[in-house]
N, C-alpha and C positions, 0 to 999 in steps of 0.2 A: 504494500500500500504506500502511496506518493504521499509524501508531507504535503499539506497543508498551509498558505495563512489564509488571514480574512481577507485578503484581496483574493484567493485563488492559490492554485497550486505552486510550487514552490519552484521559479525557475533554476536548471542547471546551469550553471557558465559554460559558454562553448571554447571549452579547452581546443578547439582545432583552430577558429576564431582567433584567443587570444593567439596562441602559437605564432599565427601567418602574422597577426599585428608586431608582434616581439620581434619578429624574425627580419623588420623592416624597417628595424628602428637601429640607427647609427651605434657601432659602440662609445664612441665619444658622447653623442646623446646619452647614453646609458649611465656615461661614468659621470658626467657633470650632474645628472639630473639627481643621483644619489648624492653626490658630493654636496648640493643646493640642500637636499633633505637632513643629512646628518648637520648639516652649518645652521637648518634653522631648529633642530632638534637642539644642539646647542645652546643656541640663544635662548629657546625658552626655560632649556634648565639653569641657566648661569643667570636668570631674571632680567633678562635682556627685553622683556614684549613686555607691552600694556600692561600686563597682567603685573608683574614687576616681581617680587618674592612668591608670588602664590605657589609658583612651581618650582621654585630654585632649589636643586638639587646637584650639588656640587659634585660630588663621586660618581650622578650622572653624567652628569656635562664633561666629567674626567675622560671618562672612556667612551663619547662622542665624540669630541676631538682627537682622542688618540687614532681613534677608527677613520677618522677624517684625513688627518695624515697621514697614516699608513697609505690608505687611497690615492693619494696625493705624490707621494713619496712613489708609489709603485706604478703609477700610471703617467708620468709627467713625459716621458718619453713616449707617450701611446695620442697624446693630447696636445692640442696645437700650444703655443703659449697666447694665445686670441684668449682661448680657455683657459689657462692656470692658474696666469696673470690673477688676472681677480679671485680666483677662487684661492689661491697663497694666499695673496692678501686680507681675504675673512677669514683663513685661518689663523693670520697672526694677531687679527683682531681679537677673535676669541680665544687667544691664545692670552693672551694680554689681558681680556679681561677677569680670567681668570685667575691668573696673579692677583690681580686687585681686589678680588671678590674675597678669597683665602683669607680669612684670618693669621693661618702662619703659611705664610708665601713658601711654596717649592725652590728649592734652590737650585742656581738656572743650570739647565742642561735636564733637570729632571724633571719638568712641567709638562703634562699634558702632551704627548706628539712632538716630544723637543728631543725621545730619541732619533726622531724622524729628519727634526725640522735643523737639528741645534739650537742651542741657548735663544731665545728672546727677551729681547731689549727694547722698553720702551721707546 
């Protein structure tokens, strides 16, 4: 028996569908569009948005950024610098903010993605 909601039966996703969509989609596009996603995962854990503390979670935001540059660090060769360019650049922002957010600041070389990135300096 098919699930159910109250609109109607419960549609499948067409894995054959997404596939061809996937399959058509640049891997550059791929790498930046994650790299855009972990950078604003970041931000909202470091209380970067609107919201401001509500979500600031600092051990999150550690290993989004680390996750960011690793990405960064392993794909910069695959990616034009049109693409890096800025996205280095928000990671050193959030890199940076997170210094400033710490209470007892990491000591540099050991911050968030600085095995990746080296030291940051305001």
């Amino acid at each position: 028996m098919s699930e159910t909601s109250p609109s109607g039966p419960a549609e499948q996703p067409d894995f054959d569908e997404m596939t061809r969509d996937i399959a058509e989609v640049p891997a550059v596009e791929v790498i930046v569009t994650v790299a855009v996603n972990l950078m604003s995962a970041a931000a909202v854990k470091l209380g970067l948005t609107e919201e401001g503390d509500k979500y600031k979670d600092l051990d999150e935001a550690r290993k989004l950024v680390t996750a960011l540059a690793g990405l960064l660090d392993a794909s910069t060769t695959e990616i034009s610098s049109f693409h890096a360019a800025p996205l280095r650049d928000g990671l050193k922002s959030l890199q940076l903010a997170f210094r400033e957010a710490s209470i007892v600041p990491d000591e540099p070389g050991q911050g968030p993605g600085e095995k990746y990135t080296g030291p940051v300096y305001g």
